[in-house]
N, C-alpha and C positions, 0 to 999 in steps of 0.2 A: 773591273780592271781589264783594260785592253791588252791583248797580245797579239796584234798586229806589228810592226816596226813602227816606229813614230817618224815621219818623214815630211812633214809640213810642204807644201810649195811657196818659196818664198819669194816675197813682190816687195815693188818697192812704188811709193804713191806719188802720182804727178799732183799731187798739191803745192808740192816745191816746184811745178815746170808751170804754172799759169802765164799763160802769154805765150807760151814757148811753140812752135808747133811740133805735133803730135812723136813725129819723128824723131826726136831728141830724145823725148823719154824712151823709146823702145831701143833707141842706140843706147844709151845711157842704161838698161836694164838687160841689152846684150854683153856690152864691156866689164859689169861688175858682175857679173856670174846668176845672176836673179833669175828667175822663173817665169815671171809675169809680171803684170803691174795692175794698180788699180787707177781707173784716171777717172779725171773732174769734168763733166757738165755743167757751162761749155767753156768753160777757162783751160781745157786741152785743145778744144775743137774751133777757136776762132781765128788763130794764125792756120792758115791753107785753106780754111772750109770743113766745111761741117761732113759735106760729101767724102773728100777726100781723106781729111782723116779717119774717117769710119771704114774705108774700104782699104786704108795703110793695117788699121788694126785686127780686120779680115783675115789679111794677109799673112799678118803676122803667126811666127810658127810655135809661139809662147801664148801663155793663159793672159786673159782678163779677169781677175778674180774679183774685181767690182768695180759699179758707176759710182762717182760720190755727186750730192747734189748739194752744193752748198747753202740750204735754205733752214729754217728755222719754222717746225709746224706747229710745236707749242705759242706761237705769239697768234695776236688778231690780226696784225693788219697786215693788209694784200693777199687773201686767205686765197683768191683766186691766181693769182701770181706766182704762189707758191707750191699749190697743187698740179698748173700748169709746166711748173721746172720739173719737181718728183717727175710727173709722169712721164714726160719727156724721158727722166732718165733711166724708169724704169721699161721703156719700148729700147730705150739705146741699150740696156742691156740684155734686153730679149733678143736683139736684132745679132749682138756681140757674143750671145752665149755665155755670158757675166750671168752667174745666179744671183747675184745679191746689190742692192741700191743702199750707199751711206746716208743718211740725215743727220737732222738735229734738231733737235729741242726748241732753244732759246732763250730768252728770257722773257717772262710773262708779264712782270711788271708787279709783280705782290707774289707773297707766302703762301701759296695754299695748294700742296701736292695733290691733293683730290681733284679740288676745280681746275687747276691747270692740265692735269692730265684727263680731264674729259674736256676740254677745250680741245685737247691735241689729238686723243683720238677720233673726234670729230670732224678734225681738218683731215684728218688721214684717210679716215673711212672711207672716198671715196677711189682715192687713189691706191691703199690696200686691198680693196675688191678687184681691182683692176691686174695687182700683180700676183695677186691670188690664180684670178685666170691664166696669166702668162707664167706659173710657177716660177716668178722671180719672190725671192726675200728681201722685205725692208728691213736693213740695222738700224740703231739707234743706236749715237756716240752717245757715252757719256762724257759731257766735259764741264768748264771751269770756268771762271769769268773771264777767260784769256782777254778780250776786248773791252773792260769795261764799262759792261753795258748792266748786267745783270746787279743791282746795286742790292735788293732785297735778299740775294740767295735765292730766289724764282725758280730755278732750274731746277726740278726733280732729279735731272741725271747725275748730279753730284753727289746724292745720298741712295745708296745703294738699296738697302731698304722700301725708299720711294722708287727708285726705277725699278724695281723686280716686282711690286705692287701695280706699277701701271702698264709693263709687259703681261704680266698675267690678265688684268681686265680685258686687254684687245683680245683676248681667247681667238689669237690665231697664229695657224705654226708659220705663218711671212712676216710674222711681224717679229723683228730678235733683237741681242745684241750686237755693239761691234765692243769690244770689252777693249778700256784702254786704260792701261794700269798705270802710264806715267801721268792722264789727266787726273785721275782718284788723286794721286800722288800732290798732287798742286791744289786740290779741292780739299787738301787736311785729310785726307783718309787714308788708311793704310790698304796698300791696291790687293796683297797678297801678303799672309791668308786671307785678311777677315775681306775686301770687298768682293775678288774672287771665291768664296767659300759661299756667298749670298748668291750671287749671281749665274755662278756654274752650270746650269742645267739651262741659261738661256741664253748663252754665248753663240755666237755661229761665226764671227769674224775678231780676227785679233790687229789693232794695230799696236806698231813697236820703237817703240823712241827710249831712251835714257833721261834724264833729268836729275836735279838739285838745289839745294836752295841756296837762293845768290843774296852776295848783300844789295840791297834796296839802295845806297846810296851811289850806286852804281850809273851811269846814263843804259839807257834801257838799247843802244845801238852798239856800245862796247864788244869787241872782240867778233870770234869767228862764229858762236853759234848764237841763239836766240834769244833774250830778256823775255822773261811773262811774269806779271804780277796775278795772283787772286786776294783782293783786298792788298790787308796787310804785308803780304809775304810776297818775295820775289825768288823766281826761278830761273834757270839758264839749263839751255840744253847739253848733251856734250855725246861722247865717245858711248855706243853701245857697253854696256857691262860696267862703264863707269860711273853710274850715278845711286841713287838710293831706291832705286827698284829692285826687286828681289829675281830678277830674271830666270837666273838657273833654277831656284825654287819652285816661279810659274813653270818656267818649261815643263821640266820633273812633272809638277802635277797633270799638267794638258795630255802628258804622255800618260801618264795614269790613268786619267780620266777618258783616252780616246777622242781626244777633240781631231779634228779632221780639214779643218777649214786652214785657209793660210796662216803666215805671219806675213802683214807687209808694213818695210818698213819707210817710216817719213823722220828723221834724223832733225829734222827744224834745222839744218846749216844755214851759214849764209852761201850766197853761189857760189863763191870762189871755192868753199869746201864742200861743195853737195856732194860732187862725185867720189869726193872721196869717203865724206863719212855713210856713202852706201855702200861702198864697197866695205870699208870698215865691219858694218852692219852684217852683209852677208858674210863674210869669211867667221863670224864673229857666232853667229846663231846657226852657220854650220858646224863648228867647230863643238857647239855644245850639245847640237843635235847628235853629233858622232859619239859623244863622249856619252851618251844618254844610252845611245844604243850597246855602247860595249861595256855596258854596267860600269 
């Protein structure tokens, strides 16, 4: 048990600003009271340039707490393509003083957590040697069929059990999680206790959304925040604290347990609401972090 204060730095992620440039999210993460941000390679960096925004985020007098790369290393194909992006983004966060680079999985295309996660470690190997040198960390989301794609259940990250099995074969401390409780949530699994209680010891980053499950006969563009199906079941985002995540629960424990890495949060709004449901968010994961600390 830790006896430190529990004090997280809280970010909030430019996966909701693609296209946008760079500048918007750090205004947008100055106005709503946030810590830092984590941004996307290069869907942060292609409005103004690649230059220029790298040297706005220099600047900048708040944390980069991570690169995300939106690629998929569990799949075959364009193996070179994808290891080319990783790296990229793990030099961009060498260069930004970001310790840690987001991935993902994918979908592999068939059932079989063994074979597909030495497929992935495979694809990774070399570009984890690389951030190994640079002491940057790779996370690994765990997520859900959000897109459609994954029609076997392929994804190892969705069964908790198989992602702590194929965390531990890469037998390396850059290789971790990004622990994300509202995808488990959408994957049929309950994210806290039980997927959190498996995975604990290989968390390094956390990201922070709300969720619920929606009716399905719904159009998936309805209202202000975001439709996701996995298979059968349909989900909608919404208001931190209001959905069927056990947040203050997780909190509590991470404080317990001394996790030390961020929370940042991505609300899935639509734009008209993004600014506000981060603010929402921070007032919201400040509010319980105070409440944590004064017993």
């Amino acid at each position: 048990m830790s006896t430190e204060p529990f004090a997280p730095v809280i970010a909030i992620s430019g996966t909701e600003f693609r296209g946008a440039a760079v500048e918007e999210l750090l205004d947008t993460a100055d106005r709503v009271g946030a810590d830092g941000v984590e941004v996307w390679w290069p869907e942060n960096f292609t409005r103004g340039g690649a230059g220029r925004s790298e040297r706005r985020l220099a600047r900048w007098s708040k944390e980069v707490v991570a690169v995300s790369a939106g690629v998929e290393v569990g799949e075959s194909a364009d193996v070179e393509g994808t290891r080319a992006r990783l790296t990229e983004a793990v030099e961009l966060a060498d260069r930004l003083g970001a310790p840690r680079v987001n991935t993902y999985f994918g979908a592999p295309g068939y059932r079989d957590d063994r074979r597909s996660g030495e497929v992935f470690l495979r694809n990774l190997a070399p570009v984890l040697r690389h951030a190994e040198r640079l002491g940057v960390t790779i996370v690994l989301e765990n997520e859900f069929d959000a897109f459609g794609r994954d029609h076997l259940g392929g994804d190892p990250t969705r069964r908790p059990d198989a992602l702590r099995a194929l965390l531990r074969r890469a037998g390396s401390e850059r290789l971790r999680l990004n622990f994300d409780a509202a995808n488990f949530y959408c994957a049929g699994v309950e994210p806290f206790p039980h997927a959190y209680g498996v995975l604990a010891p290989d968390i390094d980053y956390l990201h922070v959304k709300d969720i619920r499950l929606a009716d399905p006969a719904l159009p998936p563009d309805d209202g202000p925040w975001h439709r996701y199906r996995d298979y059968d079941r349909a989900y909608v985002t919404g208001w931190l604290g209001s959905g069927a995540v056990n947040w203050p629960g997780l909190l509590r424990q991470l404080a317990t347990d001394g996790y030390r890495g961020p929370l940042t949060l991505e609300p899935h709004a639509k734009p008209a609401l993004r600014e506000e449901a981060f603010a929402q968010g921070v007032r919201w994961l400040r509010a319980e972090l105070a409440h944590l600390r004064n017993g």
